[in-house]
C-alpha positions in Angstrom: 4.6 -61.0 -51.2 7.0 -62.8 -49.1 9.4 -61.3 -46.9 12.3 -62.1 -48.9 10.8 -60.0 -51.8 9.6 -57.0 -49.5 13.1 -56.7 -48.5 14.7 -57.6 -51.6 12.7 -54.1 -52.7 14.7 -52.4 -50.3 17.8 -53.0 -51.4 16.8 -52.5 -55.3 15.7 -49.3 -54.5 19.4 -48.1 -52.5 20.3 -44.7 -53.8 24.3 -44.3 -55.3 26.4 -45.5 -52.6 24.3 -46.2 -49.6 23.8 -50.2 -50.4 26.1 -49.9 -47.2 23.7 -48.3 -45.4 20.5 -50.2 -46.3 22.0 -53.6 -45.4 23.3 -52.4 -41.9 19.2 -51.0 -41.6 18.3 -54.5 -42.7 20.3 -56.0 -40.2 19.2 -54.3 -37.4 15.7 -54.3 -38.3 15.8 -58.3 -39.0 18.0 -59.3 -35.2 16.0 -62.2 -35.1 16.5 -63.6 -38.2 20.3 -63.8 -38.8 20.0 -65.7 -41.8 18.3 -63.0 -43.7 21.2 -61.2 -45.5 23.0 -64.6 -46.8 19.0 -65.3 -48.5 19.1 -61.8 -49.9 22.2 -62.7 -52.6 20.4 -62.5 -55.8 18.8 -58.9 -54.6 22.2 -58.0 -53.7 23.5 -59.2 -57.5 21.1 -57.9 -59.0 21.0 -54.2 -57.5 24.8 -54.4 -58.6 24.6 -55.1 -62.0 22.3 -53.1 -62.8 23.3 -49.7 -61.0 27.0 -50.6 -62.7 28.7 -50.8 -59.1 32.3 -49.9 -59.9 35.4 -51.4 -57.8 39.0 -51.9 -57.6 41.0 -54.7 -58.1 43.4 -55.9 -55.4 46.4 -53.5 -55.9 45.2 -51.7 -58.5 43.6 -47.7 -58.7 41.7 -48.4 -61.6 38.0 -48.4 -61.4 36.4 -51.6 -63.1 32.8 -52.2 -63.7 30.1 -54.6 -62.2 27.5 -55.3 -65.0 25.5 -58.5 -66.7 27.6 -57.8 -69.9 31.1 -58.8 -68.1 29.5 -61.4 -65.8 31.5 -65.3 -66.8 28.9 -66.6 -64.1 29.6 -67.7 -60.6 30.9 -64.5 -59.2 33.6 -63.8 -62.0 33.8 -60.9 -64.2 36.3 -59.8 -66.4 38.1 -56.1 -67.7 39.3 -55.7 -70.9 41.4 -52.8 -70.5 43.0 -54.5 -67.7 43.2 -57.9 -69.6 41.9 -59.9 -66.1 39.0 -61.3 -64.8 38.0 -61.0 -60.3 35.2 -62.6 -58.4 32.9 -60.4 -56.6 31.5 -60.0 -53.5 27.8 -58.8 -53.8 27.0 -58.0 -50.3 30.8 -56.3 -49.4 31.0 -55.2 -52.8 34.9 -56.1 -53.2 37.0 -57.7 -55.5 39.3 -60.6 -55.1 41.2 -63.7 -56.8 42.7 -61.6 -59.8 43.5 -63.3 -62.9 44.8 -63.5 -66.2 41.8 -62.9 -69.2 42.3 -62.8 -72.9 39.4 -61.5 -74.9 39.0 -63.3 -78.5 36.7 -63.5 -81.0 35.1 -61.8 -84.1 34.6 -58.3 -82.3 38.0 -58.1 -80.5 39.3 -55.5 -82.2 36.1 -53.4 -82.3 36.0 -53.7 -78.4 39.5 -52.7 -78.5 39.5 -49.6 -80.3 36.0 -48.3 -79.2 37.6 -48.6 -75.7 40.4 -46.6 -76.4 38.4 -43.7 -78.0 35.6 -44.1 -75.1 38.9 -43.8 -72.8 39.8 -40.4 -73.9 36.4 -39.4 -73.6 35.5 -40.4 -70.0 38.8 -38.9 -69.2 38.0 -35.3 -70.3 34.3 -35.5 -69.0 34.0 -37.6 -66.1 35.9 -36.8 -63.0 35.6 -39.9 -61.4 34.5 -43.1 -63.2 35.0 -46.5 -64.4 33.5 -47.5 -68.4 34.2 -50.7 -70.2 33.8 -52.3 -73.7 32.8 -55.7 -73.8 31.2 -58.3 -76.6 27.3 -59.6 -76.2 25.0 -61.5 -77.7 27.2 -64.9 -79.2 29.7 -62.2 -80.3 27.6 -60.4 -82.6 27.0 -57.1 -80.8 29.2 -54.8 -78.3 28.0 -53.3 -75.1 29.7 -49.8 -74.0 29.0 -48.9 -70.3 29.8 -45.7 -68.4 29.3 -45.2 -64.6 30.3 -41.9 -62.7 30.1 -41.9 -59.3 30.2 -39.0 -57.2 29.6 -39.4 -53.2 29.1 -36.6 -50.1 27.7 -38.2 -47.3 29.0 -35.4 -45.0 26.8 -33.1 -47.1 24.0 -35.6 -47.4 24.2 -36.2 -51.2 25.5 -38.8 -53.3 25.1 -39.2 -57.3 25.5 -41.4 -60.2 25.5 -41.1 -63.7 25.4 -44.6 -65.9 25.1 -45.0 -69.4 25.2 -48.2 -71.7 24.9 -48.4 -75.6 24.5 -51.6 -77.4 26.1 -51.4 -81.0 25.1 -53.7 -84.1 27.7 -54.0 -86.3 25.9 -55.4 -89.0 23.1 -52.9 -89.1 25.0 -49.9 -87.7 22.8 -49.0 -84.9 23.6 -47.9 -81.6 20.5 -48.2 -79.0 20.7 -47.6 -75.1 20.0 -45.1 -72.4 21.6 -42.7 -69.9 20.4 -42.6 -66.2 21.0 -40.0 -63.6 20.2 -40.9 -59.9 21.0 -38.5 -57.4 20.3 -38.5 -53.9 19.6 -35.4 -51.5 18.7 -36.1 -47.9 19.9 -33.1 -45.6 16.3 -32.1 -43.6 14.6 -33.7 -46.5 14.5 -36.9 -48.5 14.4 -36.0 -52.4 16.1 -38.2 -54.7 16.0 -37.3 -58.5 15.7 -40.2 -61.3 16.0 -39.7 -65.0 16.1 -42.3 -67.6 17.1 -40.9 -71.3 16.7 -43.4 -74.2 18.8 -42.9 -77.3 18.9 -44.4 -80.6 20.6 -43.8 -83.1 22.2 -44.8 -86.6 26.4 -44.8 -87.4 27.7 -44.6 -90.9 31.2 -45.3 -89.8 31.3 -48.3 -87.8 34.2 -48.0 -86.1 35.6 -47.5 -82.1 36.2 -43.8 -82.6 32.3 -43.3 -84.6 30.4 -44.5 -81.5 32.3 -42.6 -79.3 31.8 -39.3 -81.7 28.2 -40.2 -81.4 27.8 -41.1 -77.7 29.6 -38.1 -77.0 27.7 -35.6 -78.8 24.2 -37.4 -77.4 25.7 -36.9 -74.0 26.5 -33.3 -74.1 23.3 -32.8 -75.9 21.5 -34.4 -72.5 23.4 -32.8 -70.1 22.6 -29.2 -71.8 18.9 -30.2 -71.6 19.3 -31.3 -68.0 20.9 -27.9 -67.3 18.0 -25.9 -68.8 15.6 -28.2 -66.7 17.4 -27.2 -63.4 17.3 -23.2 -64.7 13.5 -23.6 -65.3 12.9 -25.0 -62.2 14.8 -22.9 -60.2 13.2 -19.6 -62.3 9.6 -21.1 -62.3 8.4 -23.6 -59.9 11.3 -23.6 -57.5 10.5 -19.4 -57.2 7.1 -19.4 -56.8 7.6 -21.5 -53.6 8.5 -18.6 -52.0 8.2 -14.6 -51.6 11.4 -12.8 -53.0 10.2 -9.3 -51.0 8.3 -8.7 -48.1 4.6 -7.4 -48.4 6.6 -3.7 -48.9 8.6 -4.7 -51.6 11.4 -3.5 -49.8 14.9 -5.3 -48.8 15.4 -5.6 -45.7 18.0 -3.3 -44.1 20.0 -6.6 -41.7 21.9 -3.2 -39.8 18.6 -2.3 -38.7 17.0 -5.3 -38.5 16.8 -5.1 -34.4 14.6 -1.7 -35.1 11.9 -3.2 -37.4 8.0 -3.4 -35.9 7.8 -6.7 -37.5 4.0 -6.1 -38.3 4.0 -2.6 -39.4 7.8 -2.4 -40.6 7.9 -5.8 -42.3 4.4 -7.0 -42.3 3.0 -4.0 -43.6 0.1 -3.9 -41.1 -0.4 -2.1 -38.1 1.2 -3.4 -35.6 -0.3 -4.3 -31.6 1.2 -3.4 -28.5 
């Protein structure tokens, strides 16, 4: 493996929001080889599209979304919602040279409407994301892509939720997967990474039927990860440790200063 791809794996493996971080590590760890970063593009690229990097646009509060399905090639991508298209830069991960972009053909007003129903929905159950509509394949399938991004580096965590559906008009089915990656590194390094597949068949094939559907696969998800978290934290998470001391007894904190810690607490005799 060349070096290029060695540290190419570093930077596809950057948890939510720390791409940041891992280039200013690969920086000081590669001082001698200055040219490193600039060679590291396509890593860079890729690590965006993928994880659905959100950004703003010059000027603009909205959030828009990185991804393959809204790349025009050489740097350019476009939003529907916001009817523009922006190059990107994949190592500062900012947007610039704004302009007009009219969507058209055969699935424009599929895009259009699923967007405003998928709107409405991120709204109510996302508190900080960006989502985006956009037609694939020659025009003959739509992509729908969700990324929520929630960062604490000051409490050592950051998070991101990203999902992306791929609708077939002319068969009706809707076939993707929702990923949760969140990192935790506060006297620890644990990082948790969930891939959900869903599939799925729509009788109504319209903006506000995938939505319906999306949504209720969603919620369905998140109450399963919510039960995971319970079981871990009742099961394996608690048999980590001892809820009582050998006594079974509470310890008394306004006494605390009093206790023999072998006999009191221990439960043995203690030594002098």
């Amino acid at each position: 493996m060349s070096h290029i791809e060695t540290v190419s794996s570093f930077v596809e493996g950057a948890p939510p929001g720390e791409l940041a971080d891992v280039i200013a590590d690969i920086k000081n760890l590669a001082i001698d080889t200055p040219d490193l970063i600039s060679e590291l593009a396509p890593a860079f690229e890729k690590y965006n599209e993928e994880q659905f990097v959100t950004v703003k646009l010059p000027g603009s509060s909205q959030l828009v979304l990185i991804s393959s399905h809204n790349s025009l090639g050489d740097g350019r991508y476009f939003d529907v919602e916001s009817s523009s298209s922006f190059a990107f830069d994949h190592t500062t991960q900012k947007a610039s040279s704004v302009q007009s972009y009219v969507l058209e053909g055969q699935q424009v007003d599929l895009v259009k409407s699923t967007l405003k129903s998928l709107g409405t929905y991120v709204q109510e159950h996302f508190p900080n994301a960006a989502y985006g509509v956009y037609p694939i394949e020659s025009d003959s399938k739509i992509a729908i892509v969700i990324a929520a991004n929630k960062y604490s580096p000051k409490n050592y965590w950051n998070g991101r939720w990203r999902s992306l559906y791929i609708f077939d008009p002319s068969s009706g089915s809707l076939e993707g997967s929702v990923k949760v990656d969140v990192h935790y590194y506060e006297d620890g390094n644990v990082r948790l990474l969930t891939d959900k597949p869903v599939s799925a068949q729509i009788s109504s094939g319209t903006g506000a039927g995938i939505v319906k559907e999306l949504s209720a696969t969603e919620k369905k998800y998140q109450d399963e990860l919510n039960k995971g978290f319970v079981s871990l934290s009742e099961g394996a998470f608690k048999g980590l440790r001892r809820q009582l001391p050998v006594t079974r007894q509470k310890i008394e904190w306004d006494r605390v200063t009093g206790y023999r810690l072998g006999q009191d607490i221990g439960g043995g005799s203690s030594k002098r």
